[in-house]
N, C-alpha and C positions, 0 to 999 in steps of 0.2 A: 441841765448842766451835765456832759459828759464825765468818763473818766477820767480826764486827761487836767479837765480844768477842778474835779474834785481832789486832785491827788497834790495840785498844785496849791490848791489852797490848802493843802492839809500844810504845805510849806510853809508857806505864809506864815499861818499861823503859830507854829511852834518856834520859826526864827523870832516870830515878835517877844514872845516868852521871853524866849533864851536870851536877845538884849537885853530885855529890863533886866532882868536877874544877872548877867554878867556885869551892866555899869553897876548898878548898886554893891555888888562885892568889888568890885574892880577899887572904885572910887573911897570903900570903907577902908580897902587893905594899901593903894597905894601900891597896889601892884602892875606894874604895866604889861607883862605879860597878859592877866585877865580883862584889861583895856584892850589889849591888840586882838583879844580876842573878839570882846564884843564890837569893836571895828569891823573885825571879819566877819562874825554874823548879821552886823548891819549890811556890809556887800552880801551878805547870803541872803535879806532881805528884801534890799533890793531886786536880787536876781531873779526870786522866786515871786513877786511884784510884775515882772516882766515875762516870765516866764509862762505866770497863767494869762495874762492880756494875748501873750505871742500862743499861745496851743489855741485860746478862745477862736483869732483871726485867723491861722492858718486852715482851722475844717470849716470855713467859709467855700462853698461853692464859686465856681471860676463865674467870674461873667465877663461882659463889654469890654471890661479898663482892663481885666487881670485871666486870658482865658486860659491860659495854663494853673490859676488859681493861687492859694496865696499860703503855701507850703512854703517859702522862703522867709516867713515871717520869721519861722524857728531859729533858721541860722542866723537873720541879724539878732533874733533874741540870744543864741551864743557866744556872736561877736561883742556883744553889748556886756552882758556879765562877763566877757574875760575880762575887756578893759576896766569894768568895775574893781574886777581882782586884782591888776596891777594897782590903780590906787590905792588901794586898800593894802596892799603890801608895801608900797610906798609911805604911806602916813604910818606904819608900824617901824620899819626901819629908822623911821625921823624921831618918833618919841624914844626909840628905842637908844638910840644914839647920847641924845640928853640925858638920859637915865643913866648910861653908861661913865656921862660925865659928870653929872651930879648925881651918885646914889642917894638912896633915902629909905630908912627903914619900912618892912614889910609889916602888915598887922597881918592877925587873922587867917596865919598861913591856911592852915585844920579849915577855914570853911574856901577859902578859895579853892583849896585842893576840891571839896565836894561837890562846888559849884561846874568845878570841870569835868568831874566825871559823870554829872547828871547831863551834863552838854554832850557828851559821847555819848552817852548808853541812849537818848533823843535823838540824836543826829542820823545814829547807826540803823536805827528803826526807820526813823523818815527815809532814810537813806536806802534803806535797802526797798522799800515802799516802791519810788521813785524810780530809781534803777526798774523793777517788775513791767512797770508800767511801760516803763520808755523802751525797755527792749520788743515788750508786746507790739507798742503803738509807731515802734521805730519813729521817736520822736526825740529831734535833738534836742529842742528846748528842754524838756524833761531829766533828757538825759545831763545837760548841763547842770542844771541843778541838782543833779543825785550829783554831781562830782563835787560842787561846790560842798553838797552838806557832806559826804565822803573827806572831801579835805579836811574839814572843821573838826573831825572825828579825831583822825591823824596830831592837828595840830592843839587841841582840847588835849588828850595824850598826854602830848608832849610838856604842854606847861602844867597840870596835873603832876606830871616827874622833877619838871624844875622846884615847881613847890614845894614836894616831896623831898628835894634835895636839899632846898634852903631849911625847911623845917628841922631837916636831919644836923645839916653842917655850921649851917648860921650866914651862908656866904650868897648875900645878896645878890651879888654881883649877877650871880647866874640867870635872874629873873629876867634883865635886859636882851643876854644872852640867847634866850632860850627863846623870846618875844622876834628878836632877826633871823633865830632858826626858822622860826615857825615861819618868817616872811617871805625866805628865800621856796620852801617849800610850798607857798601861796602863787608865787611867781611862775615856779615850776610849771605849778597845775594850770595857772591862767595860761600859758603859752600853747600847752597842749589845745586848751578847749578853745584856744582863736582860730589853729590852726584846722581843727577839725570842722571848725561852723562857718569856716572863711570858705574853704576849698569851695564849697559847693558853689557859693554864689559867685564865683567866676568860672562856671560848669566845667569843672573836672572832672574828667570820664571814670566810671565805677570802677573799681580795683579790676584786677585785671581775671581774679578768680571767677570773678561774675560774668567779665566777657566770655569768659573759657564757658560756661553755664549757655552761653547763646549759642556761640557754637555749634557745641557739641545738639543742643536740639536741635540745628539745622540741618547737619552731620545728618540727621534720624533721615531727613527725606532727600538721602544723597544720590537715588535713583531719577527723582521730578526736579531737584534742585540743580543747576551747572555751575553754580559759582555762587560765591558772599562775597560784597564788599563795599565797599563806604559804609562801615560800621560804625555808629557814633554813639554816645550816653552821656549821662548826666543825672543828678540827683537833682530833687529840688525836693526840698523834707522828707519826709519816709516814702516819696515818689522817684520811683526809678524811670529816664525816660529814654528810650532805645530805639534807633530808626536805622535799617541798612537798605542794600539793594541788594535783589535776589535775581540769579539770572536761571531763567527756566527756557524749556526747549518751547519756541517757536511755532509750533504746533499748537500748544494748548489756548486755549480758549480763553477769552479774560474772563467769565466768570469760571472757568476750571482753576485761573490764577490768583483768582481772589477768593476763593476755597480752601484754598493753599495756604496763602498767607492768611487766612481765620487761624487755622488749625497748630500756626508754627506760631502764631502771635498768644493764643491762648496753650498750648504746651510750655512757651519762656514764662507767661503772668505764672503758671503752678509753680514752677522751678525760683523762679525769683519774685518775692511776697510786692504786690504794690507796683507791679511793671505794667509801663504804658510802650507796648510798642507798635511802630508804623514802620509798614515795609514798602519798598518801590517797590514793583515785579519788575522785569524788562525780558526781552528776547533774545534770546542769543544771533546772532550777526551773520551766522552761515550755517546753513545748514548740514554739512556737511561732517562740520565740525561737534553740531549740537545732539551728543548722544550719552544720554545718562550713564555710560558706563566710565564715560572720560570724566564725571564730574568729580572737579577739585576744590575744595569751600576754604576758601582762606579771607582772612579780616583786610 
């Protein structure tokens, strides 16, 4: 078992924790803040359920059915816990609403408050765990769930303070309150992380700082080079994949061209972590024209 799927299960397993122990004070106090909580770290278990199946699948070697390999497992495992996170936001909002309409006394404010702050100070650890990894392993899945357990932190907090609040004032009311605060910020977060595991699988070209990054390496050999263009990219999981055309003087040799293109293709892999690139060579069209001093690299 790799890193990737050890760190995930580290998930796993502390979300299971934190459910059981969230329903059972949830349920004793009649709090529904502490319900929406463990609603939300069942979507947190979920995610992290999915997350080590999707890191497992993705460092599957490419074959037959899949020869670009199966790096995109991650981003549907993104896509997949956002919309876990909308429901889950969803279903908090709805009891929360009732709640607002039929209040009903709080027990046990003093251990639900504990209960939430044992959920951060766990959260924040797994969390910061996950994030380590996912930045190393530029792994969305991963990284999705360090945001999920990230949010949980945030929104543990918050109702932590609401209890603290009712415990102080007496005013129930806020438990409801604080349960649709916590939802609208669940939402928030699910929006972001569709948006980021979505792009990829309909291949949206790498930011544009990173195009600047190919560039400028090509830039490097603007005496052999005559021009860049039909520059394209795409991510597909911590896989960056880069293919343009190079237009070189007419003169050189195809294996002097494909020497070329090693050396520009393995200069971009150093500069950007995980890049697969493929270059066309071509000839320039006239000779006349084709003289390394004229050359201009533009995308």
């Amino acid at each position: 078992m790799n890193r990737k799927s050890r760190v995930a299960l580290l998930s796993v397993g502390s979300n299971t924790l934190l459910i059981i122990l969230k329903l059972i004070v949830g349920l004793l106090s009649g709090s529904v803040s502490i319900i929406s909580e463990a609603i939300h770290s069942t979507m947190d278990l979920a995610a992290a359920v999915i997350a080590f199946f999707s890191v497992r699948v993705s460092d599957l070697p490419p074959d037959a059915d899949h020869p670009y390999g199966h790096e995109k497992w991650e981003n549907v495992s993104g896509v997949i816990e956002g919309a876990l996170i909308v429901i889950a936001a969803g279903w908090i909002i709805y009891e929360a609403a009732h709640k607002l309409l039929a209040a009903s006394p709080i027990e046990s404010v003093g251990l639900g408050f504990g209960v939430m702050a044992i959920s951060a100070l766990v959260n924040a650890l797994v969390s910061a765990r996950l994030y380590k990894i996912a930045r190393e392993e530029q792994s969305i899945a991963l990284e999705a769930d360090a945001l999920h357990l990230k949010a949980d932190v945030y929104t543990s907090l918050g109702v932590a303070g609401g209890l603290g609040l009712i415990w102080i004032t007496g005013w129930t009311i806020l438990d409801p309150i604080v349960a649709i605060l916590v939802a609208i910020f669940i939402l928030r977060e699910a929006f972001s992380l569709i948006n980021n595991a979505f792009l990829p699988l309909i291949d949206t070209s790498l930011p544009e700082a990173e195009l600047e990054i190919v560039r400028k390496v090509v830039s490097h050999y603007a005496d052999e080079v005559l021009d860049l263009h039909d520059l394209r990219s795409r991510r597909s999981g911590k896989t960056r994949h880069i293919d343009m055309h190079l237009i070189m003087h007419r003169s050189r040799t195809l294996e002097q061209a494909h020497a070329l293109c090693d050396r520009i293709e393995a200069e971009i892999s150093i500069q950007l972590d995980h890049a697969k690139v493929l270059i066309h060579p071509e000839c320039c069209a006239s000779t006349c024209l084709c003289t390394p001093s004229q050359a201009q690299l533009q995308a």
